[in-house]
BALOBA-1460 file (C-alpha; in Angstrom, 3 decimals):
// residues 377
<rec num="1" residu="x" x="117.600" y="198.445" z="126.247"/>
<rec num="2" residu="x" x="119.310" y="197.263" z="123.233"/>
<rec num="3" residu="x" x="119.465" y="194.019" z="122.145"/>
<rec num="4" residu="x" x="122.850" y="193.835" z="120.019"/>
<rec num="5" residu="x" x="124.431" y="195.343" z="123.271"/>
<rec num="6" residu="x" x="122.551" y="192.939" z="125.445"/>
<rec num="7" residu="x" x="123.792" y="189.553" z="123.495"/>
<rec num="8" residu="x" x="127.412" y="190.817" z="123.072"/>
<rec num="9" residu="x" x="127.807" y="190.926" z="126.685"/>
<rec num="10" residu="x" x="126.091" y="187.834" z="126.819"/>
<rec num="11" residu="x" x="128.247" y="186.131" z="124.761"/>
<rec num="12" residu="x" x="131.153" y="188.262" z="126.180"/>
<rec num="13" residu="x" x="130.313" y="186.114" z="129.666"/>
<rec num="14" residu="x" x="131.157" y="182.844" z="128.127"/>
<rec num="15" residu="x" x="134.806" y="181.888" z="128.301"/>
<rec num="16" residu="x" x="135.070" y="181.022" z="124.881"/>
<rec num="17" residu="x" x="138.915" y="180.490" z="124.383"/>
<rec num="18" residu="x" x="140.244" y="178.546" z="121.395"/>
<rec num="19" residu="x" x="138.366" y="175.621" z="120.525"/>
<rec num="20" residu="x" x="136.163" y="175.694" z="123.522"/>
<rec num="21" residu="x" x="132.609" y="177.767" z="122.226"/>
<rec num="22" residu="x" x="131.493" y="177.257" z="125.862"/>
<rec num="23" residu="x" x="128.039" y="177.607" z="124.946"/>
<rec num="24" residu="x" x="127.895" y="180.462" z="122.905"/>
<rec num="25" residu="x" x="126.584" y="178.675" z="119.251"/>
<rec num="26" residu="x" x="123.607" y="177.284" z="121.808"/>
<rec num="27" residu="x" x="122.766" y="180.868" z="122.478"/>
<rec num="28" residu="x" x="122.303" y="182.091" z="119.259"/>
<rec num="29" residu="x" x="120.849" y="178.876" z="117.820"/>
<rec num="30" residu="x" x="118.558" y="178.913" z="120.776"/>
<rec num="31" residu="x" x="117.403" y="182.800" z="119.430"/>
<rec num="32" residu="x" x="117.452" y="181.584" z="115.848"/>
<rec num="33" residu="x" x="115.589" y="178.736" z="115.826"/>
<rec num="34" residu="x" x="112.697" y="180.882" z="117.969"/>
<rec num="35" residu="x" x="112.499" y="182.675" z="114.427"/>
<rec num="36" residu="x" x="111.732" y="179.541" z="112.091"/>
<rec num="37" residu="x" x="115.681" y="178.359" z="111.568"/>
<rec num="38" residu="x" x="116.327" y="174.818" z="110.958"/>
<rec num="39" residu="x" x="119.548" y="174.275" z="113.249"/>
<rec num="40" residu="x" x="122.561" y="171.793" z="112.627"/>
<rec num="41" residu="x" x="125.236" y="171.450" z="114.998"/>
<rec num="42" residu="x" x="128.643" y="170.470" z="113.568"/>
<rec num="43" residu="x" x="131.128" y="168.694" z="116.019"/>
<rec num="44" residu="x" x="134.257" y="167.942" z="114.732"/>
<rec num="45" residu="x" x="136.971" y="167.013" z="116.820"/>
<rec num="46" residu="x" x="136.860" y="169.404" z="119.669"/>
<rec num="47" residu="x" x="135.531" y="172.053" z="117.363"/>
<rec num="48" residu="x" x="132.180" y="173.256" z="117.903"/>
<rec num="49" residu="x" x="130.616" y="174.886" z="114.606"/>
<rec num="50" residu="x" x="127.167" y="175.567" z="114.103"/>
<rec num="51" residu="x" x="124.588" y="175.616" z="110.188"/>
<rec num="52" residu="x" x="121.608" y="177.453" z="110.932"/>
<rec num="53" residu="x" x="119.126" y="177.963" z="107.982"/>
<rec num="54" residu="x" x="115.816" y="180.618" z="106.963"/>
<rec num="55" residu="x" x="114.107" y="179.866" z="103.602"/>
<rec num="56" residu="x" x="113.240" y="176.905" z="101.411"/>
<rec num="57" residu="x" x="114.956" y="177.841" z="98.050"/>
<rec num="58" residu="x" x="116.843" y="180.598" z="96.084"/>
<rec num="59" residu="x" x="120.133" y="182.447" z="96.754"/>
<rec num="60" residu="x" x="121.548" y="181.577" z="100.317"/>
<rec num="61" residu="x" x="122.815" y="184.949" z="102.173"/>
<rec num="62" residu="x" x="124.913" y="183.409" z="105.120"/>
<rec num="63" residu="x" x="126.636" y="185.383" z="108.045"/>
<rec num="64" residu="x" x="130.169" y="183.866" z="108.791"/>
<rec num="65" residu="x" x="131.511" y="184.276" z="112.198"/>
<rec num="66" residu="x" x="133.483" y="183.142" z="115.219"/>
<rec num="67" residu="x" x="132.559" y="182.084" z="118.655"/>
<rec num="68" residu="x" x="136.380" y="181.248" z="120.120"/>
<rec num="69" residu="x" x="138.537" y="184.336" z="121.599"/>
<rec num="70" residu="x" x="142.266" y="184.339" z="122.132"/>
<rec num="71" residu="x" x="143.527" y="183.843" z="125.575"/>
<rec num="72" residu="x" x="143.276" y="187.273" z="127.534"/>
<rec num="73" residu="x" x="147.103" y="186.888" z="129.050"/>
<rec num="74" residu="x" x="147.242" y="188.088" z="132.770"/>
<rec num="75" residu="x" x="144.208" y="189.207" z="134.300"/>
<rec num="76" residu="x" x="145.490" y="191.328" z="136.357"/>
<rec num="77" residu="x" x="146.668" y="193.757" z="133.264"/>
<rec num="78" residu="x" x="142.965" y="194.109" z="132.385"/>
<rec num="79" residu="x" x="141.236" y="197.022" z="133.990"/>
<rec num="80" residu="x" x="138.086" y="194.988" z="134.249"/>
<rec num="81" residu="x" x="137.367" y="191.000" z="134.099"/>
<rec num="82" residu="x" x="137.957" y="190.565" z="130.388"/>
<rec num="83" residu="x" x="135.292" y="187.752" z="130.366"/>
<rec num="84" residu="x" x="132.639" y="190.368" z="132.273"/>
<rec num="85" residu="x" x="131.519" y="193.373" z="129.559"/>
<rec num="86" residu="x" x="132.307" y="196.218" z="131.208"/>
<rec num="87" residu="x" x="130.671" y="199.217" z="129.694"/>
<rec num="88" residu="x" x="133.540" y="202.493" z="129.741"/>
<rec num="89" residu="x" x="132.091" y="205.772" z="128.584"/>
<rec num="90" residu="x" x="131.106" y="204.650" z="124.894"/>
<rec num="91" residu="x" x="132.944" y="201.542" z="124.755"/>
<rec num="92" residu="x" x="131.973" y="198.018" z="125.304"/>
<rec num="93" residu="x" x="135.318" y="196.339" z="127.301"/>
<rec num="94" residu="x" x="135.788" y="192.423" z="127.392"/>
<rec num="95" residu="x" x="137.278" y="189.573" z="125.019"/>
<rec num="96" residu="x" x="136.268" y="189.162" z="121.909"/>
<rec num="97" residu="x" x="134.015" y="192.449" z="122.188"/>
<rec num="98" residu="x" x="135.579" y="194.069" z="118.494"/>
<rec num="99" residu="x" x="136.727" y="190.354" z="117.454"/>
<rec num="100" residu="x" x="134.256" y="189.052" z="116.700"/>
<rec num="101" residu="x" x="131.037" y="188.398" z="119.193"/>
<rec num="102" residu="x" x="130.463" y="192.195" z="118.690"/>
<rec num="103" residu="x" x="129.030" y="190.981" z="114.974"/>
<rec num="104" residu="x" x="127.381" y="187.748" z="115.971"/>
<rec num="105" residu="x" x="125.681" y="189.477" z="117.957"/>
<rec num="106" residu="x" x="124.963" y="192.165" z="115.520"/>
<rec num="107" residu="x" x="124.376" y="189.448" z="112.833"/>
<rec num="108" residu="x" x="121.781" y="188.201" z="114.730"/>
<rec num="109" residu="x" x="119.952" y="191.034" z="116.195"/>
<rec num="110" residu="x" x="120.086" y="192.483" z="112.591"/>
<rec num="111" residu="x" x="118.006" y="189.170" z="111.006"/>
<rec num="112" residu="x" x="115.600" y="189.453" z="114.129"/>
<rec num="113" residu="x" x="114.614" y="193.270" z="112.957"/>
<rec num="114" residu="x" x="114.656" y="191.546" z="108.959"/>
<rec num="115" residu="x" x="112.162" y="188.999" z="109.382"/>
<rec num="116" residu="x" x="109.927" y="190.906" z="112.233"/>
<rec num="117" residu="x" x="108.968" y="193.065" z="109.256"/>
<rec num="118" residu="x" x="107.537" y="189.721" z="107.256"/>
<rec num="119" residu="x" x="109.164" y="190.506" z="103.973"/>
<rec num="120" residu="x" x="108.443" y="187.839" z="101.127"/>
<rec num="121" residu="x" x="112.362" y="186.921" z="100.794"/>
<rec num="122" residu="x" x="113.714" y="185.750" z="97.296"/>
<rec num="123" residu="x" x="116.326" y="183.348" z="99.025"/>
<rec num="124" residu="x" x="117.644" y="182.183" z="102.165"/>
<rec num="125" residu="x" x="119.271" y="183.154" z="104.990"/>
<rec num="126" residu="x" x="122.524" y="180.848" z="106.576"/>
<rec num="127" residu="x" x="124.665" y="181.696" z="109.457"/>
<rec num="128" residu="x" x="127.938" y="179.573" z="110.236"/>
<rec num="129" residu="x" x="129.932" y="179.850" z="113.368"/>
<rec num="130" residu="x" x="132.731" y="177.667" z="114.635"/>
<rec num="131" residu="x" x="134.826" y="178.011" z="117.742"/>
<rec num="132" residu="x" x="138.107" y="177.298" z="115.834"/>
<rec num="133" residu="x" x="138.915" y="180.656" z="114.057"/>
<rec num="134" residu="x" x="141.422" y="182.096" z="116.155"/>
<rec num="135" residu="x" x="143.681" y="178.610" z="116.514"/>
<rec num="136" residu="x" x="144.874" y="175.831" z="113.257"/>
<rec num="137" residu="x" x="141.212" y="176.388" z="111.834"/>
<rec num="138" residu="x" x="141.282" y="172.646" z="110.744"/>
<rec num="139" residu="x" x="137.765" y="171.593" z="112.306"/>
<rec num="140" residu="x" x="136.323" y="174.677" z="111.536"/>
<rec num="141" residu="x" x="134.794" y="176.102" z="108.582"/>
<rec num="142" residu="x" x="136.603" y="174.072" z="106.246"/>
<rec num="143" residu="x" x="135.141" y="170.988" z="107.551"/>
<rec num="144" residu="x" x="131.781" y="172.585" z="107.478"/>
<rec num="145" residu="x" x="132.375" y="173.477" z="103.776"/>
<rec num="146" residu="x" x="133.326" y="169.918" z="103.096"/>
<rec num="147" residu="x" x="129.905" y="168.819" z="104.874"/>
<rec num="148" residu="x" x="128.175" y="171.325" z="102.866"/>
<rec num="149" residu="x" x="129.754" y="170.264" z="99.507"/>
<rec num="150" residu="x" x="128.572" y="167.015" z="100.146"/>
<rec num="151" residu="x" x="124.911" y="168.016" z="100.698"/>
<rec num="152" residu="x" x="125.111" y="170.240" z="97.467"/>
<rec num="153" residu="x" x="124.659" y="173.487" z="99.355"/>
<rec num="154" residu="x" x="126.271" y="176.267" z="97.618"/>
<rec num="155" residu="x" x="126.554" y="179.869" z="99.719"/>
<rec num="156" residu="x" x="126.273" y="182.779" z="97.239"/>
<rec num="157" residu="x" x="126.614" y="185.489" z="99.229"/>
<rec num="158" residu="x" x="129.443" y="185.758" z="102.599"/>
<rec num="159" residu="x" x="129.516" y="188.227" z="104.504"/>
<rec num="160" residu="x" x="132.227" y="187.912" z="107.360"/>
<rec num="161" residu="x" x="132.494" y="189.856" z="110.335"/>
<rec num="162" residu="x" x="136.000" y="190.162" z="110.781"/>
<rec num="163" residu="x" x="136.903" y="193.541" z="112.590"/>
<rec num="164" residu="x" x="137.650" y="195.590" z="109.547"/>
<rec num="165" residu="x" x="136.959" y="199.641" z="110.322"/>
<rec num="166" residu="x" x="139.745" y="201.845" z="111.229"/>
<rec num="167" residu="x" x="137.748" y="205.004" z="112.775"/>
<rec num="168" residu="x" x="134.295" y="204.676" z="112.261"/>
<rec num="169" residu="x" x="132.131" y="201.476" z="111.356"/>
<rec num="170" residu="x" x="132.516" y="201.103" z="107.914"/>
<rec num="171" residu="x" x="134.992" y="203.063" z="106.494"/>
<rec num="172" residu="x" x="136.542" y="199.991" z="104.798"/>
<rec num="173" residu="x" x="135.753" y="196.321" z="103.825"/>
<rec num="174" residu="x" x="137.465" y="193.569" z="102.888"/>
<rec num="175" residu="x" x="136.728" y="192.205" z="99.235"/>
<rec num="176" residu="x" x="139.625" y="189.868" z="99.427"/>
<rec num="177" residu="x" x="142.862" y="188.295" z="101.423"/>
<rec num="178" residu="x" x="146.241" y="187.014" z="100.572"/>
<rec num="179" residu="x" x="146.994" y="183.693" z="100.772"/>
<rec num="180" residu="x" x="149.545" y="182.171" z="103.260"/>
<rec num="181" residu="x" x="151.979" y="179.389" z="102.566"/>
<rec num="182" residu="x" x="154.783" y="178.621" z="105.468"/>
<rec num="183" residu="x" x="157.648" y="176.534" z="105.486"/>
<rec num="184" residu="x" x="159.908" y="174.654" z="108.545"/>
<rec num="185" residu="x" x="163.113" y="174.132" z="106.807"/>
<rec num="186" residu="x" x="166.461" y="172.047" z="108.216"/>
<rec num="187" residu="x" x="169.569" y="172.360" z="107.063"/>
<rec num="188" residu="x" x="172.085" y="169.630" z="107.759"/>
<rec num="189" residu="x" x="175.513" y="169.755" z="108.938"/>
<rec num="190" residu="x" x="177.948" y="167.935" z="110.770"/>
<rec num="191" residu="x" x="178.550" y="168.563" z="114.385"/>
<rec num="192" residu="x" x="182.256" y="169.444" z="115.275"/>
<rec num="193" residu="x" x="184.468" y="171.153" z="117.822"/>
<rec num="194" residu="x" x="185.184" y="174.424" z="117.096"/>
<rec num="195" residu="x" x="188.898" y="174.145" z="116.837"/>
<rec num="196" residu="x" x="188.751" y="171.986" z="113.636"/>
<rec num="197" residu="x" x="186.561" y="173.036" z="111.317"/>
<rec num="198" residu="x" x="187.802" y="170.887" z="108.630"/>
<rec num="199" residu="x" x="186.508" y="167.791" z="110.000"/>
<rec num="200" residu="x" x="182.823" y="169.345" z="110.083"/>
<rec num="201" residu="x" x="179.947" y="171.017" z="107.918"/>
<rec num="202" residu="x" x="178.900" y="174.489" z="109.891"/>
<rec num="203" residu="x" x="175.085" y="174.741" z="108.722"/>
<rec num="204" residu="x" x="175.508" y="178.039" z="109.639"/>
<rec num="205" residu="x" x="177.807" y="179.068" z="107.164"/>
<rec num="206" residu="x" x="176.799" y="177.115" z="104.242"/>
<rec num="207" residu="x" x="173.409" y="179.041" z="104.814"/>
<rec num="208" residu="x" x="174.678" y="182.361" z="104.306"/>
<rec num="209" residu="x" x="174.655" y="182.788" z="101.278"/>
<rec num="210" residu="x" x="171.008" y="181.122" z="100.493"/>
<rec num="211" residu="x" x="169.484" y="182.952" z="102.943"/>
<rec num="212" residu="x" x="170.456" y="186.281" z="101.691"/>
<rec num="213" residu="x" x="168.370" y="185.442" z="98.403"/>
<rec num="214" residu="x" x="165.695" y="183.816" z="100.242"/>
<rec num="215" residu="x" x="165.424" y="187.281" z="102.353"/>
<rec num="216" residu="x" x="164.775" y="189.241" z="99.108"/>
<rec num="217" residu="x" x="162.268" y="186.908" z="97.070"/>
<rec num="218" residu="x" x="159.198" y="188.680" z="95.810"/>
<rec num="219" residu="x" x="156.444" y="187.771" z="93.575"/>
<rec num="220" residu="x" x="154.866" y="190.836" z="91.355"/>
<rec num="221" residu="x" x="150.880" y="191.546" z="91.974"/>
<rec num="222" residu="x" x="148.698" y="191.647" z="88.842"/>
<rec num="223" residu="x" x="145.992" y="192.679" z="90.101"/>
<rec num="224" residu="x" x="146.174" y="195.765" z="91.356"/>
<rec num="225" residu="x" x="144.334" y="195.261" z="94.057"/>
<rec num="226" residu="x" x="147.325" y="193.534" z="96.976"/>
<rec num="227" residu="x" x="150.509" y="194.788" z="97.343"/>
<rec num="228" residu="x" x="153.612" y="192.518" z="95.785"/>
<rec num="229" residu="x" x="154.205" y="189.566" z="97.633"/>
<rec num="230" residu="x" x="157.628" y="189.225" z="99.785"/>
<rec num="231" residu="x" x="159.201" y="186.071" z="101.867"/>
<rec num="232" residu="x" x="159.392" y="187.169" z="105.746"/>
<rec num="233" residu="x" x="161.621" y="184.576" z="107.791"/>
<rec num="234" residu="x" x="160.454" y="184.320" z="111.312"/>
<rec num="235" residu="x" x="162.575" y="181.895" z="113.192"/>
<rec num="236" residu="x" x="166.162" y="181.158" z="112.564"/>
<rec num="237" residu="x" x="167.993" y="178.720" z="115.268"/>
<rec num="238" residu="x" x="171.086" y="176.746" z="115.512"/>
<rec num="239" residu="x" x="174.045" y="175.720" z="117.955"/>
<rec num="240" residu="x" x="174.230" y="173.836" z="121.256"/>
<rec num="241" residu="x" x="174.745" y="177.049" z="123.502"/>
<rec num="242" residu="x" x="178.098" y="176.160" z="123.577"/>
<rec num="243" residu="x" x="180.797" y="178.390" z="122.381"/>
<rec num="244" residu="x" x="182.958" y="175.964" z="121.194"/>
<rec num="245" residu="x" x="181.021" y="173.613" z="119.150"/>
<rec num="246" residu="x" x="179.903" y="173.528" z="115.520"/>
<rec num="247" residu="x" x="176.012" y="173.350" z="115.156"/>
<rec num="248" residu="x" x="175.006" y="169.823" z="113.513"/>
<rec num="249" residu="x" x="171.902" y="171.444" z="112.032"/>
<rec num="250" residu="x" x="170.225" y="175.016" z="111.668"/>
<rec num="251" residu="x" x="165.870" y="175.176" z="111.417"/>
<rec num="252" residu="x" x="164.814" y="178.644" z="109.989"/>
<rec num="253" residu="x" x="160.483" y="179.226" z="109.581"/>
<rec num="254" residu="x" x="159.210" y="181.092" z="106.780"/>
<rec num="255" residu="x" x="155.982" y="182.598" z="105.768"/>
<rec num="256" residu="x" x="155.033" y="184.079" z="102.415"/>
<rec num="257" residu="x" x="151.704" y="186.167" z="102.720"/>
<rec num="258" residu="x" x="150.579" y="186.294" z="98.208"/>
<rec num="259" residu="x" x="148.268" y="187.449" z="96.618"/>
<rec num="260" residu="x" x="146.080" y="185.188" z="93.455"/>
<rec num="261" residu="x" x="149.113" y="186.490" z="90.900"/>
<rec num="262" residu="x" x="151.398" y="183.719" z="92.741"/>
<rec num="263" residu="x" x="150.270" y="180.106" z="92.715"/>
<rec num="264" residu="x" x="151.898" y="178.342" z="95.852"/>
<rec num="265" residu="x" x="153.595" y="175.988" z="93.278"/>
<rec num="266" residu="x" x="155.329" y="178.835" z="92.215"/>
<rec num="267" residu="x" x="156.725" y="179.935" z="95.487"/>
<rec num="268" residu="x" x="157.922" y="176.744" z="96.296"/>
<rec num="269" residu="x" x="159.734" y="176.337" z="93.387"/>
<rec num="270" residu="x" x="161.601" y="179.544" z="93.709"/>
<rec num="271" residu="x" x="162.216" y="178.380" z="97.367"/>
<rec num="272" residu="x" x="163.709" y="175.118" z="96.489"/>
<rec num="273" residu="x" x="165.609" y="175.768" z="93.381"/>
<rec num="274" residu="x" x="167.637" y="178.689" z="96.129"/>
<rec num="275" residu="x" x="168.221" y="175.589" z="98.211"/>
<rec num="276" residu="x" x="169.420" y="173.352" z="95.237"/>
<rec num="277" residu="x" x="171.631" y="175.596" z="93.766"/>
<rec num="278" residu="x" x="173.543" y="175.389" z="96.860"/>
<rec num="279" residu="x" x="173.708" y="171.536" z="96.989"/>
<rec num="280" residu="x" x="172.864" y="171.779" z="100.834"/>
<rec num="281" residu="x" x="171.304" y="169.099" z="102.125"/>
<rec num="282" residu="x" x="168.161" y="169.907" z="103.361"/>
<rec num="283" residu="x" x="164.725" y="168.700" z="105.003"/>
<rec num="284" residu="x" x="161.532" y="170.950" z="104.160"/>
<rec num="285" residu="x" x="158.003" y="170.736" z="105.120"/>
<rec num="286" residu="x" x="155.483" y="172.872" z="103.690"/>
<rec num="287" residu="x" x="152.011" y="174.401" z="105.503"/>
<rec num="288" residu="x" x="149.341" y="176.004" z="103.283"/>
<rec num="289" residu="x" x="147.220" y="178.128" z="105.818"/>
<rec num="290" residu="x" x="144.859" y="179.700" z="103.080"/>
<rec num="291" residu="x" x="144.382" y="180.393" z="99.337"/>
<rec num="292" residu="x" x="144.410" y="183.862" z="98.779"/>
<rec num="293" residu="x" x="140.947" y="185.214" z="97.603"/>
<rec num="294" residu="x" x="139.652" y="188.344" z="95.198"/>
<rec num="295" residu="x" x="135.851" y="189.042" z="95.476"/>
<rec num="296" residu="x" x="135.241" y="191.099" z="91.750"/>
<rec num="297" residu="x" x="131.647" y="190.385" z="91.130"/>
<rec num="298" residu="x" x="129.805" y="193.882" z="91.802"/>
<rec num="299" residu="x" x="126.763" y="192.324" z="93.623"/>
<rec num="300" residu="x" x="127.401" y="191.755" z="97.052"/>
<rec num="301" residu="x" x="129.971" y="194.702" z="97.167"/>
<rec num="302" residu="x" x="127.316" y="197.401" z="95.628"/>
<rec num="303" residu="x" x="125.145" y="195.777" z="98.193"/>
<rec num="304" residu="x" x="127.135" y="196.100" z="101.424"/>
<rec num="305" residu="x" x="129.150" y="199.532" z="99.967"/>
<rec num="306" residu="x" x="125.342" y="200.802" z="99.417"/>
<rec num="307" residu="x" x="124.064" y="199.824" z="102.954"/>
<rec num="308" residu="x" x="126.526" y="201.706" z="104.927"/>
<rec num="309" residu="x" x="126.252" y="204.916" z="102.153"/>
<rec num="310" residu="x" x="122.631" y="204.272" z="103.604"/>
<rec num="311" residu="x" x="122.894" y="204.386" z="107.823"/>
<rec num="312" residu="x" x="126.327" y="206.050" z="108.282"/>
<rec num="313" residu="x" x="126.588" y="208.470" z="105.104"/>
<rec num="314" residu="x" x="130.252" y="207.169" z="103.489"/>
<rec num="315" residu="x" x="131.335" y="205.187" z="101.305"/>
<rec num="316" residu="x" x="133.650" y="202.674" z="102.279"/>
<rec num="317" residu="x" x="137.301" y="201.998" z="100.867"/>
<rec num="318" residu="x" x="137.646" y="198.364" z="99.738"/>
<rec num="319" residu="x" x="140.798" y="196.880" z="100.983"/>
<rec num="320" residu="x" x="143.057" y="193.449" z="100.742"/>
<rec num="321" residu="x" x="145.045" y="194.070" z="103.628"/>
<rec num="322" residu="x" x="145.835" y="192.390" z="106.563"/>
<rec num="323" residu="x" x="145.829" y="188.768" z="107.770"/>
<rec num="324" residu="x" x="143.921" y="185.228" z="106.573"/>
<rec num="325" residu="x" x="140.092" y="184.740" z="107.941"/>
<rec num="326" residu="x" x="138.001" y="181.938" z="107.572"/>
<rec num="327" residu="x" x="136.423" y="183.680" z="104.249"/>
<rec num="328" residu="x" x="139.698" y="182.027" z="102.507"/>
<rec num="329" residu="x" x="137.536" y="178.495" z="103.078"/>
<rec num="330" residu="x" x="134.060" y="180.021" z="101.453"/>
<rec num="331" residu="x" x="135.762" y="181.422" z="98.084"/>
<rec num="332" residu="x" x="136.854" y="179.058" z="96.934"/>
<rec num="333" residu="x" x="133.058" y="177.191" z="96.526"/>
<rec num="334" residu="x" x="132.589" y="180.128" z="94.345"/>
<rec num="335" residu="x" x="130.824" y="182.534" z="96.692"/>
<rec num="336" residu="x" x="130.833" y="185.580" z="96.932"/>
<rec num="337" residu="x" x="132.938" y="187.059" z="100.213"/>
<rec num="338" residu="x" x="133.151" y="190.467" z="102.097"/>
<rec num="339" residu="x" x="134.347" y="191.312" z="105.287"/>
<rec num="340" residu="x" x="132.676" y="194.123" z="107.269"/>
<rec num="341" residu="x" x="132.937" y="194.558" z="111.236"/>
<rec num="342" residu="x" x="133.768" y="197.192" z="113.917"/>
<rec num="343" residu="x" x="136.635" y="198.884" z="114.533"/>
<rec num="344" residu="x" x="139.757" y="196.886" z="114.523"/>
<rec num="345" residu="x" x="142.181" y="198.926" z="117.154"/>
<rec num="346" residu="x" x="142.347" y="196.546" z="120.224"/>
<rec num="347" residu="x" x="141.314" y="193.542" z="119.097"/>
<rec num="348" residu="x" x="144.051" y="190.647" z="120.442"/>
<rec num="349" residu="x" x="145.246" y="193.491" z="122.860"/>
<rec num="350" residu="x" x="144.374" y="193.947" z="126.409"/>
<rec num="351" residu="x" x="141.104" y="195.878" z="127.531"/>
<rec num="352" residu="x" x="139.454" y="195.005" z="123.978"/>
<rec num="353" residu="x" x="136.722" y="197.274" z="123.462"/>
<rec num="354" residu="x" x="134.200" y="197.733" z="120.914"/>
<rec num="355" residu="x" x="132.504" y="201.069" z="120.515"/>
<rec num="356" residu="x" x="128.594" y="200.641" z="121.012"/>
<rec num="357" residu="x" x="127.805" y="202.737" z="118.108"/>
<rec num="358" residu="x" x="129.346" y="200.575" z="115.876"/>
<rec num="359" residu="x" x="127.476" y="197.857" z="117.188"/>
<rec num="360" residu="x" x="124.410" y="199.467" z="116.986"/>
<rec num="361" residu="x" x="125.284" y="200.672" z="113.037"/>
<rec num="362" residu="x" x="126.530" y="197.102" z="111.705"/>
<rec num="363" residu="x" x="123.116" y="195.630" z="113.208"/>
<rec num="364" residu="x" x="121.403" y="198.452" z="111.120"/>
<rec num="365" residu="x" x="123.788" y="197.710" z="108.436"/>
<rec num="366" residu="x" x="123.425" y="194.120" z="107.825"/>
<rec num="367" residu="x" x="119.721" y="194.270" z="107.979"/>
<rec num="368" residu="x" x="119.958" y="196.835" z="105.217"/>
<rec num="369" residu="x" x="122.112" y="194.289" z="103.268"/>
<rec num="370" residu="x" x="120.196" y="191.546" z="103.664"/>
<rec num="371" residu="x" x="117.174" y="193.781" z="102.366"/>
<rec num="372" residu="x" x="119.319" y="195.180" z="99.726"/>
<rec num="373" residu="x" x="119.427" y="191.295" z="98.160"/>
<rec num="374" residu="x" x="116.420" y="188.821" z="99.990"/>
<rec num="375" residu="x" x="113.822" y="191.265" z="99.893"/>
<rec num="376" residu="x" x="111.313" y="191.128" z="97.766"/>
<rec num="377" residu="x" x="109.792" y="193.780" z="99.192"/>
């Protein structure tokens, strides 16, 4: 039998949709403390997140991970219950099987095999889950970071388990993310019958002409490492449904995905002064959903890129891609961060699968990392 398969489908069999964790962090915890971990459980709101611990001193190695799945739409489109793991020829079906309690469970199969060898570790060993990755990610592992700022706990090394292969475990890793900054602007008019225009302010018109330079703001990368950031416009609404009325007001939503060359002070600016120039009157709130995030210290990368060179035989292509994941919250605190999962091909889709050799790689994988940089050994 093997245990990383065994505990995904456990986990797999707990209806774990955004924020509920229903029970999953008690599972693990349960397995970790029966290995020496000192356990905290982290409530905040409805938010379940869980601080596990190995080690008295040194260099803290932590795991970061999600309990919470998306909702898995109609059931009836699944070919199997999406919340029973259905094995398929080498596939593992169910929610949240590739994203992400595919790698919890590999993350903590893989410290199991670690410390069952009794190596003489030069640091510690931290895993943090929360159940609110996958919705607003405001009680989550930004809270957690707060609480851990205040005890003086500093993470050195991340290692998130974010779905990131495209055809084989490990072909490529995350060493960093864009950051995200979204804004709900309103226009104001004045509401009038279509007939006489001159005794209203059409929103819809006034907006033309800013929103065809909104549409092509872009922000240059430095680093050479994300592409060039752009300003996507998602929502754009106005009118009553009637034909024959003016619109009083028009509410657009954009979203500008940027990498550390752009400061979010400087997209707003270039935002706002495209709205001033055009004297409109105007309502805007901002939203920053994540700082964007570079890992360029050599250590944990050499370590992780080295591990999989070790149990799969290639070398992995470091990426930026993609969207935000909780690593956005850890960076910041100065650690650290690379992502590293399964493959990411279903994941959010119907019939969700993880392949089982991927499972059974990352578990060898991670306990090669943690070896590569605990072990004294």
């Amino acid at each position: 039998m093997s245990k990383v398969l065994d505990l995904t489908k456990e986990l797999i069999s707990r209806k774990s949709v955004t924020p509920d964790d229903a029970g999953c962090q008690t599972i693990v915890a349960e397995r970790l403390k029966n290995i020496g971990f000192s356990i905290e459980y982290l409530r905040f709101g409805d938010v379940d997140n869980l601080w596990a611990t190995f080690g008295d001193s040194g260099p803290i190695f932590t795991f970061l991970g999600h309990t919470d799945v998306v909702p898995p739409g109609p059931i009836e489109d699944w070919e199997s219950d999406p919340f029973i793991a259905t094995d398929k020829d080498s596939f593992l079906v169910g929610r949240g099987s590739a994203d992400m309690k595919g790698s919890v469970a590999a993350f903590v199969t893989s410290i199991e095999d670690f410390l069952e060898e009794k190596p003489t570790l030069s640091g510690r060993i931290g895993v943090l889950l929360t159940s609110d990755e996958e919705g607003p990610a405001v009680d989550g592992v930004s809270k957690v970071v707060e609480y851990l700022e205040k005890k003086d706990e500093k993470i050195t090394w991340c290692l998130v388990g974010e779905p990131t292969s495209d055809n084989r475990v490990g072909d490529v890793i995350k060493i960093g993310r864009r950051g995200s900054i979204s804004a709900k602007i309103k226009v104001i008019g004045t509401q009038g019958h279509i007939a006489y225009p001159d005794k209203a302010n059409n929103p819809i018109h006034s907006f033309s002409s800013p929103l065809a330079e909104l549409s092509k703001l872009s922000w240059k990368d430095e680093t050479d490492r994300f592409q060039d950031s752009v300003l996507q416009i998602s929502n754009l609404n106005s009118g009553t449904g009637a034909s024959n009325v003016i619109p009083g007001s028009l509410v657009l939503d954009l979203n500008v995905r940027h990498s550390p060359s752009t400061s979010v002070e400087q997209i707003k600016l270039d935002v706002e002064s495209i709205l001033n120039k055009y004297n409109l009157e105007y309502e805007i709130h901002w939203v920053v959903g994540g700082k964007p995030f570079l890992t360029t210290e050599k250590e944990l990368i050499a370590a992780v890129t080295n591990s999989i060179k070790d149990v799969v035989g290639t070398e992995p292509v470091c990426t930026t891609d993609g969207g935000t994941s909780d690593g956005r919250f850890i960076a910041p605190t100065g650690a650290q961060v690379v992502e590293l999962g399964p493959g990411n091909a279903s994941i959010h889709k119907v019939n969700e699968s993880v392949r089982k050799t991927d499972l059974e790689e990352l578990n060898k994988i991670y306990k090669t990392i943690l070896s590569s940089l605990l072990s004294n050994i």
